[in-house]
C-alpha positions in Angstrom: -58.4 60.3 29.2 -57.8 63.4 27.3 -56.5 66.1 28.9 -57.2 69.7 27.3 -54.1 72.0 27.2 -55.7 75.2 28.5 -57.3 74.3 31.4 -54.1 71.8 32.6 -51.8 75.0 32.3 -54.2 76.9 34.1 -54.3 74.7 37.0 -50.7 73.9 36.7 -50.2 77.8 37.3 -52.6 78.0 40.2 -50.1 74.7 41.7 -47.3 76.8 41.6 -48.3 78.6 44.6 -47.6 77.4 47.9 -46.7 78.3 51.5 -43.0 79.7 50.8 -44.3 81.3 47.3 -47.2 83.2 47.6 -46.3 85.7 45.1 -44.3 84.8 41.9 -43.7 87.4 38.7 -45.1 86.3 35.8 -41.5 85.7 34.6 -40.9 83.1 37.3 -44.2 81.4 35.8 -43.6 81.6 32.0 -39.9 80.2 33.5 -41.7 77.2 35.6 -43.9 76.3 33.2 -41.7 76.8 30.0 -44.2 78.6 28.2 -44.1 81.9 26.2 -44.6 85.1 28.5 -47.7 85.9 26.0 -49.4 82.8 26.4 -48.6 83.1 30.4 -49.9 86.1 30.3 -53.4 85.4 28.6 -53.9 82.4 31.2 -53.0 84.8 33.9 -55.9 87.6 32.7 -58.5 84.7 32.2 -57.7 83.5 35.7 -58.2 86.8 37.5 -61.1 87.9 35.6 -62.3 84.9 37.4 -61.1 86.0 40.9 -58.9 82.4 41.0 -55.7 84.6 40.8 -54.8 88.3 41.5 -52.3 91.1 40.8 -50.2 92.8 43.7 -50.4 96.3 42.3 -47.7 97.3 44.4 -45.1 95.0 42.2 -46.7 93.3 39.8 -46.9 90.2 41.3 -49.2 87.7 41.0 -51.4 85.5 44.0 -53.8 83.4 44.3 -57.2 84.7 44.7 -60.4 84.6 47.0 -62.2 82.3 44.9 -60.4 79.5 45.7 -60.9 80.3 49.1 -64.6 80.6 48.6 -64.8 77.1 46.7 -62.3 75.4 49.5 -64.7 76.5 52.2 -67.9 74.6 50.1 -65.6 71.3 49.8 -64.7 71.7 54.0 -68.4 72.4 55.3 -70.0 69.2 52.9 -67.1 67.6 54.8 -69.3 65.6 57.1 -66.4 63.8 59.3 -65.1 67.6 60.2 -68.7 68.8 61.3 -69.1 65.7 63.6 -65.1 65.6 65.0 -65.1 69.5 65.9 -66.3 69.6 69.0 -64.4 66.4 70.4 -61.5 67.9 68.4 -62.4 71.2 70.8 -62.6 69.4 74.2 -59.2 67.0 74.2 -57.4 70.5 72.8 -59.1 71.7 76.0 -58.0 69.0 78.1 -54.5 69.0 77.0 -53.6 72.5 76.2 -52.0 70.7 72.9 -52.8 71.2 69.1 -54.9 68.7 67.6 -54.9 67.5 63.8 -58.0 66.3 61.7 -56.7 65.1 58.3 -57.8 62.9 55.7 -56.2 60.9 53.0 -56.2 62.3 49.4 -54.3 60.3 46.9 -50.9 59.3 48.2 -50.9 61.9 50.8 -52.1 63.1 54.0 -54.7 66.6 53.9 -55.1 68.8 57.3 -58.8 69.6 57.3 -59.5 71.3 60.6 -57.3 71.6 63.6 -57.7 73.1 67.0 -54.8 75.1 68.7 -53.8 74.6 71.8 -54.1 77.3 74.8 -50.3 75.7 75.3 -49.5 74.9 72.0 -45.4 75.8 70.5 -45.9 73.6 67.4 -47.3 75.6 64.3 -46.2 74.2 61.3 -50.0 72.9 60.3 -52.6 74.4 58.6 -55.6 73.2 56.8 -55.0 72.0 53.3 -51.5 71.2 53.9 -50.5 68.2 52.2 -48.5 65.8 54.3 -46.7 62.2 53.6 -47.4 59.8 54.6 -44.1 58.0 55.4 -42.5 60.3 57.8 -46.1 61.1 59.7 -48.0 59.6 62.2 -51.4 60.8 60.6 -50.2 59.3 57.3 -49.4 56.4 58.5 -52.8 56.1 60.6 -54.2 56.7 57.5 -52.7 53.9 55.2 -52.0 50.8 57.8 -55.2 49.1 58.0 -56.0 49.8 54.0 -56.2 46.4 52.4 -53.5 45.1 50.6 -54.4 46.0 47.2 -55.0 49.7 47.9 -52.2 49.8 50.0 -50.3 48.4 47.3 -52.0 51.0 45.0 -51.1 53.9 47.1 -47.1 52.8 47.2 -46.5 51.9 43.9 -43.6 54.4 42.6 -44.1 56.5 46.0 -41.2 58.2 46.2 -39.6 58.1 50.1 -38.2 61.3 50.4 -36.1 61.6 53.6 -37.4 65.0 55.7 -34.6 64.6 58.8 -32.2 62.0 59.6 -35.2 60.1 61.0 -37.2 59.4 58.2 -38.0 55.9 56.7 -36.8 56.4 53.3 -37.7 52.2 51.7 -40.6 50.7 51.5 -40.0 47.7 53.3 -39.3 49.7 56.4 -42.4 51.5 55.9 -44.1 47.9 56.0 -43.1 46.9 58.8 -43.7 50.4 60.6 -47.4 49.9 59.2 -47.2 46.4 60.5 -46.5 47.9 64.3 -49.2 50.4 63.7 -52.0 47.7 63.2 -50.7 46.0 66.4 -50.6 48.7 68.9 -53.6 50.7 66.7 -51.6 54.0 67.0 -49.1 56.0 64.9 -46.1 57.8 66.1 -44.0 60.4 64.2 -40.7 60.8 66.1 -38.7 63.3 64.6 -39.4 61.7 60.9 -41.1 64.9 59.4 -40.1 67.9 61.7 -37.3 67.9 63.9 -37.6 68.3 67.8 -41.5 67.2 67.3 -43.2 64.0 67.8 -46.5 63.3 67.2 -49.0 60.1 67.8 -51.9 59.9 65.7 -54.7 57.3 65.6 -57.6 56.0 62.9 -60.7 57.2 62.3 -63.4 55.2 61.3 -66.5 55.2 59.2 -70.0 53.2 59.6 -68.7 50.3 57.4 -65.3 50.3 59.7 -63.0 52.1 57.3 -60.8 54.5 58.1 -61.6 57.7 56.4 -59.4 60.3 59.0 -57.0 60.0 61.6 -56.8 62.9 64.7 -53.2 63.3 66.1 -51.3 65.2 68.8 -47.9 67.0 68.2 -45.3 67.8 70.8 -42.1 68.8 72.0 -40.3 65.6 71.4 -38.5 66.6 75.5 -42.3 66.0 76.3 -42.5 62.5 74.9 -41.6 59.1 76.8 -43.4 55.7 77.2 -45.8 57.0 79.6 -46.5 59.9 77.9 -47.1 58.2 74.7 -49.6 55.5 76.8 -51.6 58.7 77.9 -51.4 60.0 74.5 -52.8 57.2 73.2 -55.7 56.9 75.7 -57.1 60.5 74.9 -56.4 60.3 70.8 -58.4 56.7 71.0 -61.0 57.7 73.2 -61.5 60.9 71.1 -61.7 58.7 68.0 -63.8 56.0 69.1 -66.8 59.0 69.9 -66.5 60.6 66.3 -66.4 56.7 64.8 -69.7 56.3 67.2 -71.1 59.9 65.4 -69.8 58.1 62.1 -71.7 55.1 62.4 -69.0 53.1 63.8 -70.0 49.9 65.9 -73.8 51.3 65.9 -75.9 48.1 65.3 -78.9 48.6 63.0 -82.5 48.2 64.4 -84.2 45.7 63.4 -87.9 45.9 62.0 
């Protein structure tokens, strides 16, 4: 597939940005890029006259702009799974005082599409549209266990285990069997693998056709976290799930004529 220059520097540019760097100078760009500060500069002018990047005034620096904020709210509300989770998403948040995670699976890694803070909540490294692996979290791993073996195959062919504590699976055949335990017990549990101190349990979310398109999760204080605790866990995330897979289709038997 051909792949024209212009626009792949452009939206190399806009991927530069992050969470740690929202602001970079266009010296740090024409440096990351390894392009000419001219030719960063023209993509730079074309990109705010377009409101997809702007200037800080104040020192230069550029950001990216509201556009992309604008077109990343049309891509969340034709999200159909969010619309039909929030409100169960609302009520075990409620009912447990704890933050809980709606994300979805986009390529080879895990995306936060809504979440609802909890009145009691101390966790707040999430956000929607963070990206997430899939090795070291419980939603990732929800997510990719019960894919068939060809897409699963698919999905960790040259993924790269990178480890994110002490805790983290970092081989594939690990990772297997991890997925194998998942599809056992039919939950997911994070403990300590992406952030320390935290655990998190996460389960599958799934369609009318029984695929999983989402997994919901619950993150903790891993002092929180024992057997029972995970066995309650478990009960709320699975009852949550199995009423948005009902909303989804899930189990619903068609009428017949």
């Amino acid at each position: 597939m051909p792949i024209i220059q212009s626009v792949d520097r452009a939206l190399r540019i806009l991927d530069l940005f992050d969470e740690y760097e929202t602001e970079l100078k266009i010296t740090d760009i024409s440096s990351r890029m390894n392009l000419h500060k001219s030719t960063v500069h023209s993509l730079l002018k074309t990109l705010q006259h377009y409101r997809y990047i702007e200037q800080n005034l104040e020192n230069g620096k550029y950001k990216l702009g509201m556009k992309l904020f604008e077109r990343g709210n049309f891509v969340i509300h034709n999200l159909d799974i969010r619309s039909v989770a929030k409100k169960h998403l609302m009520e075990l948040s409620m009912q447990t005082g704890n933050t809980i995670h709606l994300v979805i699976l986009d390529g080879k890694e895990g995306v936060y599409i809504d979440k609802v803070e909890g009145s009691a909540a101390t966790i707040l490294y999430s956000r929607i549209g963070r990206r997430i692996p899939v090795h070291c979290s419980a939603v990732g791993k929800a997510l990719v266990a019960f894919k068939g073996q060809d897409e699963l195959a698919s999905i960790l062919k040259d993924y790269e285990y990178i480890s994110q504590t002490p805790k983290t699976i970092t081989n594939e055949k690990d990772f297997l069997a991890e997925l194998d335990k998942v599809k056992e017990e039919g939950y997911a549990v994070d403990n300590q693998e992406n952030e320390p101190g935290v655990s998190c349990i996460a389960v599958p979310v799934r369609d009318h056709s029984g695929n999983v398109i989402a997994a919901i999760s619950m993150s903790q204080p891993v002092h929180r976290i024992n057997k029972k605790a995970v066995n309650e866990v478990f009960s709320m995330l699975k009852d949550t799930a199995d009423k948005i897979s009902h909303e989804l289709g899930f189990g619903v038997k068609a009428s017949s004529s």
